[in-house]
VOGU-3710 file (C-alpha; in Angstrom, 3 decimals, decimal comma):
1> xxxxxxxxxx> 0,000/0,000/0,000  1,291/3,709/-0,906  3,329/5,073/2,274  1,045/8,451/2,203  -2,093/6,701/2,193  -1,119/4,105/5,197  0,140/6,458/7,170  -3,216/8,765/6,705  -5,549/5,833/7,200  -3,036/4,556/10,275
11> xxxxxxxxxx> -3,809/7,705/11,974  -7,508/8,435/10,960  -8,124/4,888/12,159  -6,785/5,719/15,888  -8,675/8,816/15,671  -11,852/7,210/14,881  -12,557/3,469/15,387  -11,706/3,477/19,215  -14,256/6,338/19,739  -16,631/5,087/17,340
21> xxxxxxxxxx> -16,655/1,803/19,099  -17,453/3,076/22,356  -20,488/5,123/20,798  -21,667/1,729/19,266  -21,232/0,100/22,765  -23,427/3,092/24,368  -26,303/1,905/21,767  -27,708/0,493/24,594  -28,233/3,275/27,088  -29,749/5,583/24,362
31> xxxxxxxxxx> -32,093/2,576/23,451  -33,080/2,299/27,004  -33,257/5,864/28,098  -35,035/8,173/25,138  -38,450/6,553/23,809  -38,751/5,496/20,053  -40,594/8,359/19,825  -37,517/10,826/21,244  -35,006/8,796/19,374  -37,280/10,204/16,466
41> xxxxxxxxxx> -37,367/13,868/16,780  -33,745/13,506/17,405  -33,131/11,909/13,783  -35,323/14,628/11,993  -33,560/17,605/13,396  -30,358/15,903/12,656  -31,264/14,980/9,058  -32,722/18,715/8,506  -29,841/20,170/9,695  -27,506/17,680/7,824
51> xxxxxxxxxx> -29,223/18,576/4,747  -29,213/22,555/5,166  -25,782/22,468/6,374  -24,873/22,197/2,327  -27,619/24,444/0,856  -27,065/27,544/3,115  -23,285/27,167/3,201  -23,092/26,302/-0,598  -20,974/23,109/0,717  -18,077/25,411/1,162
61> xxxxxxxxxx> -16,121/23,030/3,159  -15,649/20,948/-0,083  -13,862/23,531/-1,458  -11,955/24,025/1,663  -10,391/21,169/1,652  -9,387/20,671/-2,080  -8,312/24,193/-2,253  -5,970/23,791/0,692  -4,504/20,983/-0,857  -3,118/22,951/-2,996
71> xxxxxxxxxx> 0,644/24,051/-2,779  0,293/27,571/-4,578  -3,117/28,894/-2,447  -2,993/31,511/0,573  -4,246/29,220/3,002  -5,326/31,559/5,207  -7,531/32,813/2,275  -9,521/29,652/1,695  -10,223/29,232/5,180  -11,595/33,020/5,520
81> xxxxxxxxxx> -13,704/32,206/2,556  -14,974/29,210/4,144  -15,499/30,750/7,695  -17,328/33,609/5,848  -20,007/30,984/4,093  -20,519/29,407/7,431  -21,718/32,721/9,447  -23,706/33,446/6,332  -25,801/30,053/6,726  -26,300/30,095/10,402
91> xxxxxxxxxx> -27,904/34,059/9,837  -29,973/32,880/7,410  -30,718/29,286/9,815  -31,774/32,221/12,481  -33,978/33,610/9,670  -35,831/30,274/8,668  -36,424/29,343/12,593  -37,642/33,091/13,684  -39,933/32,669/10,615  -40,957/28,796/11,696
101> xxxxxxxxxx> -41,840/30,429/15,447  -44,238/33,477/13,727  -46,218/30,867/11,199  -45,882/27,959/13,441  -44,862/24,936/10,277  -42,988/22,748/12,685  -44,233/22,551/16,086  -41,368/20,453/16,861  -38,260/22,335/15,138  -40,318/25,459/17,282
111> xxxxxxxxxx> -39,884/23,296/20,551  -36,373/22,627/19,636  -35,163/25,836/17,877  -31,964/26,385/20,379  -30,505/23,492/20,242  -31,496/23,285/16,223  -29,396/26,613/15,926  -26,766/25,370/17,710  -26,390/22,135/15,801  -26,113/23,753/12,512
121> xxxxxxxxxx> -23,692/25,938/13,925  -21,595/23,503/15,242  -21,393/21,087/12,784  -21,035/23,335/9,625  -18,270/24,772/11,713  -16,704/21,720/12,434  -17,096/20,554/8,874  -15,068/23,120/7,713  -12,491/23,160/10,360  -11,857/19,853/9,927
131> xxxxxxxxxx> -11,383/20,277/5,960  -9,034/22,712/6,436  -6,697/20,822/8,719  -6,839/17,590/6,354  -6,054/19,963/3,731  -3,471/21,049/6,073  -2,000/17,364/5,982  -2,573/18,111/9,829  -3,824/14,792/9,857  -3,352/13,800/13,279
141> xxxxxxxxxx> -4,453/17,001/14,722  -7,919/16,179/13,053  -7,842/12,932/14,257  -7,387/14,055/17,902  -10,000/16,156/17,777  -12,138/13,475/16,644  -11,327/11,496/19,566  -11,544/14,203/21,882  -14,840/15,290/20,210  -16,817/11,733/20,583
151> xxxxxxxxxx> -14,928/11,352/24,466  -17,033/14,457/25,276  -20,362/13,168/23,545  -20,314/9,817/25,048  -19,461/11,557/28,567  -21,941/14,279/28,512  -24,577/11,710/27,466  -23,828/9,352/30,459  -23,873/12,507/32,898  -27,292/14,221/30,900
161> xxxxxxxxxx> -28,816/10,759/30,200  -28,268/8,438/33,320  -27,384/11,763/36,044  -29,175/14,588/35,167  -32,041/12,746/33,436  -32,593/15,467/30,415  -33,774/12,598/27,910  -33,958/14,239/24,614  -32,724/17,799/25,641  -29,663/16,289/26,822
171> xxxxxxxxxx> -28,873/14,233/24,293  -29,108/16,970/21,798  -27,176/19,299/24,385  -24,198/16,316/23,965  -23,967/15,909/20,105  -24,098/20,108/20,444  -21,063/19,875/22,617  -18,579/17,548/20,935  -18,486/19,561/17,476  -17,661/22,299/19,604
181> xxxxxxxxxx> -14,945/20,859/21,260  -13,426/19,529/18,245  -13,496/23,230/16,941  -12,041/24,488/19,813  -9,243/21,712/19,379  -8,028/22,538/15,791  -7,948/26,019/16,324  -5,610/26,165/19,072  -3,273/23,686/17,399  -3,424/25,211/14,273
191> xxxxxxxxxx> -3,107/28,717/15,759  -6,421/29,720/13,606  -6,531/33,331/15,359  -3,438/33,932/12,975  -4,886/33,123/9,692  -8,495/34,958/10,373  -8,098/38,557/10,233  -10,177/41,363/9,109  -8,870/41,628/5,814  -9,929/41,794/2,264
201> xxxxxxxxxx> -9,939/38,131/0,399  -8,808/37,231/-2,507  -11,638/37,879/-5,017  -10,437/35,492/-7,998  -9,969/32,741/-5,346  -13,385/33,159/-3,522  -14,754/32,790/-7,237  -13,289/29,480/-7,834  -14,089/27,999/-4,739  -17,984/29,083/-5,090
211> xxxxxxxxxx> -17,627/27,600/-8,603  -16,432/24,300/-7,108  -18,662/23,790/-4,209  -22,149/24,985/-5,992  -22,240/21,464/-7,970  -21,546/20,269/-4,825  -24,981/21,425/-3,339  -26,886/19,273/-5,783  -24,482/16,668/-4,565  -25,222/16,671/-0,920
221> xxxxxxxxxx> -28,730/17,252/-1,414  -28,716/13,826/-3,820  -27,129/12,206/-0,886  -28,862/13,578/2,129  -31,869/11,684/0,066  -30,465/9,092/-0,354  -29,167/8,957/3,192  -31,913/10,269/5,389  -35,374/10,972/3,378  -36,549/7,037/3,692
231> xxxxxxxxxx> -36,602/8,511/7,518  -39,547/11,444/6,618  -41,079/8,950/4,435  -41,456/6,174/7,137  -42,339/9,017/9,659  -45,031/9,727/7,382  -46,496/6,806/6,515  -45,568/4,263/9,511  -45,316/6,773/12,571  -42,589/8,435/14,362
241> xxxxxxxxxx> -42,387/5,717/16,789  -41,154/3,086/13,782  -38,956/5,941/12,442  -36,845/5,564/15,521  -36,851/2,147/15,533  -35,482/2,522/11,692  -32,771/5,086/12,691  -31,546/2,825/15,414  -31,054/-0,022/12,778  -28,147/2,397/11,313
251> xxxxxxxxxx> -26,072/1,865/14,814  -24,994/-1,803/13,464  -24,220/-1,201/9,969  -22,315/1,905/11,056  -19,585/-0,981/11,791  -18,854/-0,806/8,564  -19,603/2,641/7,716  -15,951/3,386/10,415  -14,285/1,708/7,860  -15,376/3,235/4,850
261> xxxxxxxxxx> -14,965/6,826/6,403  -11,695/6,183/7,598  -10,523/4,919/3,741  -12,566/7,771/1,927  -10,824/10,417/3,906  -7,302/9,172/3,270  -8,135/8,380/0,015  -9,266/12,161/-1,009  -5,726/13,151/-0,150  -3,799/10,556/-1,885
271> xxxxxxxxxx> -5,916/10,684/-5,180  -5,351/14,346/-5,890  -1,582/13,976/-4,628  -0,847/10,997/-6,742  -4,047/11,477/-9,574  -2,220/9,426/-12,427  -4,682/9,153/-15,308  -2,986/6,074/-16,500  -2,558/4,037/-13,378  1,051/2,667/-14,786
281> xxxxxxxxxx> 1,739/1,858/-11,246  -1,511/-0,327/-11,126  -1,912/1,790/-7,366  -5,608/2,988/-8,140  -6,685/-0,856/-9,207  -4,740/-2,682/-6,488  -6,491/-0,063/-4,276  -10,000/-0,455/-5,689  -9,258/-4,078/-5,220  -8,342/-4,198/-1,744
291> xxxxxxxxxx> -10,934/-1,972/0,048  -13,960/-3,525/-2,608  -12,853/-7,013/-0,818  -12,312/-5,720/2,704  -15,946/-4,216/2,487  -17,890/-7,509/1,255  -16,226/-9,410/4,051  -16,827/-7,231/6,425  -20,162/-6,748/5,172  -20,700/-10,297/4,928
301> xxxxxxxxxx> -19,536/-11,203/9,023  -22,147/-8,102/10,094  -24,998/-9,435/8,239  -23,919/-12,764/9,709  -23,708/-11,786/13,161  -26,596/-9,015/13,145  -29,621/-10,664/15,628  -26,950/-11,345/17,827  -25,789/-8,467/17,989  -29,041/-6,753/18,006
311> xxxxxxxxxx> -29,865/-8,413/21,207  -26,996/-7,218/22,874  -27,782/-3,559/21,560  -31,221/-2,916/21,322  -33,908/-2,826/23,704  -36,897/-4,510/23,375  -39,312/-2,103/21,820  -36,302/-1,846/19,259  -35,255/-5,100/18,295  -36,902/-5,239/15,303
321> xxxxxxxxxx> -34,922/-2,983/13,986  -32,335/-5,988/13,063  -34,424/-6,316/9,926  -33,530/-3,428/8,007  -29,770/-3,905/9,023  -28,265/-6,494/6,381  -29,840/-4,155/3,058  -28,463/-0,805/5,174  -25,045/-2,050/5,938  -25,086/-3,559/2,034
331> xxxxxxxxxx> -25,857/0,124/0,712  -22,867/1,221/2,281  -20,706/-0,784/0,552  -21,735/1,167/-2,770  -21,336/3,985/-0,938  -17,953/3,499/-0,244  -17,216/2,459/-3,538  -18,681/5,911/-4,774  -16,756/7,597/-2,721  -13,407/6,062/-3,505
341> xxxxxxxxxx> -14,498/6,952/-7,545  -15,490/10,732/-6,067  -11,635/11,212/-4,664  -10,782/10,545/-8,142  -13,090/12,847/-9,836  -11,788/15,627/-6,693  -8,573/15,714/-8,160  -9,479/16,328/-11,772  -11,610/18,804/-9,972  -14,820/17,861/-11,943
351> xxxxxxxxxx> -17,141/18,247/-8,993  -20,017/18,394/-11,859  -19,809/14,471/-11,686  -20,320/14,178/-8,169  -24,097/15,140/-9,059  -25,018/12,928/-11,811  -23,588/9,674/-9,691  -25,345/10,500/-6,895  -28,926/12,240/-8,391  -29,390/9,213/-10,081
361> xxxxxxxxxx> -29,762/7,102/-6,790  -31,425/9,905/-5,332  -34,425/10,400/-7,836  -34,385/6,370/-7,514  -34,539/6,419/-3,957  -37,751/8,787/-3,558  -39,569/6,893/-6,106  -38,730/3,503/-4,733  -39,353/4,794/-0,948  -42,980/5,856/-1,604
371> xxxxxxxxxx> -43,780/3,142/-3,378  -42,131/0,016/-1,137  -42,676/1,552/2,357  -46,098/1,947/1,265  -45,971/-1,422/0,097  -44,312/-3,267/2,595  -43,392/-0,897/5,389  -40,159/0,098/6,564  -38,177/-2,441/5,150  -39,098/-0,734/2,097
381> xxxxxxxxxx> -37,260/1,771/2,920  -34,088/-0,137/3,966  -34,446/-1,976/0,307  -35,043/0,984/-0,907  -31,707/2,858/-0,175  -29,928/-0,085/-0,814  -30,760/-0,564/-4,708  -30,540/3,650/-5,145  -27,100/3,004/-3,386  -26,338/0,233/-6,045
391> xxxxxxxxxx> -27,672/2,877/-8,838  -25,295/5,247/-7,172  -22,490/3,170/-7,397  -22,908/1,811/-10,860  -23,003/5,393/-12,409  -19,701/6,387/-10,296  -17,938/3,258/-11,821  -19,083/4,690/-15,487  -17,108/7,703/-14,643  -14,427/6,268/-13,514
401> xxxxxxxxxx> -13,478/4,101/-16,147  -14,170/7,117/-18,680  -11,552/9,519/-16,729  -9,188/6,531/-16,176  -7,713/3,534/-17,538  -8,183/1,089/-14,168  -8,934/-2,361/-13,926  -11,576/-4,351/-12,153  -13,143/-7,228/-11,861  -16,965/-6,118/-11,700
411> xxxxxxxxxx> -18,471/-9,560/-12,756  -16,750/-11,380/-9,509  -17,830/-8,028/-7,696  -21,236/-8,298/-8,342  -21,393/-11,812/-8,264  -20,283/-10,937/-4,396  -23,101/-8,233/-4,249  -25,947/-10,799/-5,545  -24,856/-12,796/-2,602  -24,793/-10,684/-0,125
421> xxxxxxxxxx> -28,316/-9,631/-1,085  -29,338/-13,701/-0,852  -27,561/-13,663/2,222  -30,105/-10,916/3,854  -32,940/-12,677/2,479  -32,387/-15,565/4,000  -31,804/-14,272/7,281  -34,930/-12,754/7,590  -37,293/-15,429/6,003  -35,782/-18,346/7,849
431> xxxxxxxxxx> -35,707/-16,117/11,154  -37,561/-18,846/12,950  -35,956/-22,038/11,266  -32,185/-20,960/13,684  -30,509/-24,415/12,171  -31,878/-23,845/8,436  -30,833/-20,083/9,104  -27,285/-20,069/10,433  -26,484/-23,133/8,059  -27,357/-20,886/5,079
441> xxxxxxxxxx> -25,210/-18,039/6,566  -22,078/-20,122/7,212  -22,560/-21,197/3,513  -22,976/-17,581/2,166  -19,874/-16,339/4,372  -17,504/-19,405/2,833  -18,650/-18,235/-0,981  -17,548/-14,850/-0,193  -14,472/-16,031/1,296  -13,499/-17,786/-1,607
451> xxxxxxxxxx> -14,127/-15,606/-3,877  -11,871/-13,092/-2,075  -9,671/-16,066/-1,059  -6,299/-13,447/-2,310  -7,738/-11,256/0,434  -8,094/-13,219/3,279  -4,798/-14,800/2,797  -3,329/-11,442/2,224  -4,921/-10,897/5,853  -4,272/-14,119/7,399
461> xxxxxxxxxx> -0,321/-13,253/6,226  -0,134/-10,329/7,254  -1,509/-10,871/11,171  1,244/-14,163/11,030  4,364/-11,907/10,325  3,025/-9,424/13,258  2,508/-12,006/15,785  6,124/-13,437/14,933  7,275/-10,030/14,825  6,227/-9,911/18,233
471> xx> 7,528/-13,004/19,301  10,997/-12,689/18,577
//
């Protein structure tokens, strides 16, 4: 593996799996303490805000961070420019919720308008803070403050939850409070009171960042859909109560989900430092390779493993959220996948792509949604974001081979995919048949290890030299 991107994923990984471990571990208390009901209005706020976190701050942190990769830019510049789209959108986030008090649209956003300000706030903040010091290559300073951020949220929701008793206030108040630490973080260690002064910016440079990050909009609004709208759709038609137990069903596949965020990140910076349009090293296709296999088997243990787990995690009213987890933690694979094709299409700096991969999947996604959740109920919805996910991916891959010559082996990747989908099905319609069922899964998990048999033995290898390492 290239030097540059181990080292980046060596470090993203300590800054995030530990911490994101814990929060999986705390799935529990939030599942025992907040209602479905509260687990629900938490969701929607997050989703709204996740989705006008792009629109009002034209994405700027996109630009952010592929602008500060650059050697030639005033640094200090692109992060002005970013900081200056960020106050714009939370003025404008005041506007929309003084507006939402007078008319009364959302009696809930209304109930919740504080700590909905200072979410936004917070996490488009963060967002682009946390650009700038990747673009920094201040990798392990954004790390830290990722660990630092989620030691805060999972401590502040033991105190609010389990001391103070605050339910849903205080476990708002906690995601409000990590963000904010993690700003606080990169901005003493990267001295940020330095680089923001009152000053004029550069004009040209503001202009090509807004001309990078407006396709971008479209982009995150494609994926927020295809992310979190099967959530308003189920809310709608099934109740907020099975909304939360949806949401909750994430917890599990977001396993996987560490992994793929850890990769993406490192890969954005290693793509545009290393973009090679021919791939004479063969880097880009070994790397495709090696993270497409790492997902499926990955993928393929969690689907395995996911009623046990669930019973460990969930609490009773929200067990039967294990259902929706095997097509969920599925989509993400394709997600992943688009992602690693989107660091690609970063460093040609054709963010115009980004939003025909991903509006495909999301026009799918709505259409599918209504129709199967209506249908079928919220497993709908979890089928639902898988396939758009698959649509997603399928249009990224067309891309990719048109802006580079890289090789893959898509028939034995699908092949893998069509399993994995079997694999699901099984699990939930032999649910009450446990020999019949966990036969089928053993027989679904050998398949896939065969068919990435280079991969596991690359593994297997790999954790025999350490533990003789170690030995001698």
């Amino acid at each position: 593996m290239n030097s540059y991107l181990a080292k980046n994923i060596g470090l993203l990984t300590i800054g995030q799996f530990g911490t994101k471990f814990l929060n999986f571990l705390l799935v529990p208390l939030y599942t025992n303490v907040l209602t479905t009901t509260e687990y629900g209005i938490y969701e929607l706020l997050h989703s709204t805000a996740t989705i006008l976190i792009p629109i009002l701050t034209i994405n700027i942190y996109e630009a952010v961070l592929r602008f500060s990769l650059e050697k030639n830019e005033d640094k200090a510049s692109v992060l002005r420019v970013g900081i200056r789209y960020v106050c714009y959108g939370t003025v404008i986030t005041a506007g929309i919720l003084f507006i939402n008090h007078a008319a009364g649209f959302s009696k809930t956003l209304d109930e919740y308008s504080v700590y909905f300000f200072m979410m936004f706030f917070t996490q488009a903040t963060a967002g682009v803070m946390s650009s700038f010091a990747r673009g920094m290559d201040k990798v392990a300073d954004y790390s830290i403050s990722g660990v630092i951020a989620t030691a805060v949220i999972i401590i502040s929701n033991v105190v609010f939850l389990l001391c103070f008793q605050w339910g849903i206030a205080g476990y708002l108040l906690a995601n409000i409070l990590g963000p904010f630490v993690q700003i606080a973080f990169i901005a003493i260690r990267l001295k940020i009171w330095k680089l923001v002064k009152l000053r004029r910016e550069d004009a040209q440079l503001a202009r090509e960042m807004r001309k990078y990050s407006t396709p971008t909009i479209a982009n995150g609004i494609a994926w927020w859909i295809n992310n979190l709208s099967d959530r308003y759709i189920v809310t709608w038609l099934c109740g907020m109560a099975t909304n939360g137990i949806y949401s909750v069903a994430s917890k599990i596949p977001a396993i996987l989900n560490v992994f793929q965020s850890i990769f993406n990140q490192a890969w954005m910076l290693s793509s545009v430092k290393e973009f090679d349009e021919e791939d004479e090293s063969g880097f880009f296709s070994k790397a495709y390779s090696g993270y497409n296999g790492l997902l499926v088997l990955v993928c393929t243990g969690i689907v395995f493993f996911d009623r046990i787990l669930s019973h460990f995690l969930f609490a009773k009213e929200f067990f039967d959220a294990w259902e929706y987890v095997p097509f969920l933690t599925i989509s993400i694979i394709f997600g992943a996948i688009s992602g690693y094709a989107g660091g690609i299409f970063a460093a040609i700096k054709r963010s115009d792509i980004f939003v025909k991969c991903s509006g495909a999947g999301a026009i799918a996604n709505v259409i599918m949604n209504l129709i199967l959740v209506h249908a079928i109920g919220a497993i709908g919805a979890a089928i639902s974001t898988m396939i758009s996910y698959y649509i997603t991916y399928a249009v990224s891959i067309h891309y990719l081979r048109k802006y580079m010559r890289i090789e893959l082996d898509l028939v034995r990747d699908n092949v893998a995919y069509v399993l994995l989908v079997l694999q699901s099905v099984f699990l939930i319609v032999t649910k009450d048949k446990l020999m019949v069922c966990y036969a089928a899964q053993v027989f679904f998990v050998a398949v896939q290890c065969v068919l990435y048999r280079r991969h596991v033995r690359y593994v297997i290898c790999n954790c025999i030299e350490r533990m003789r390492g170690r030995t001698k």
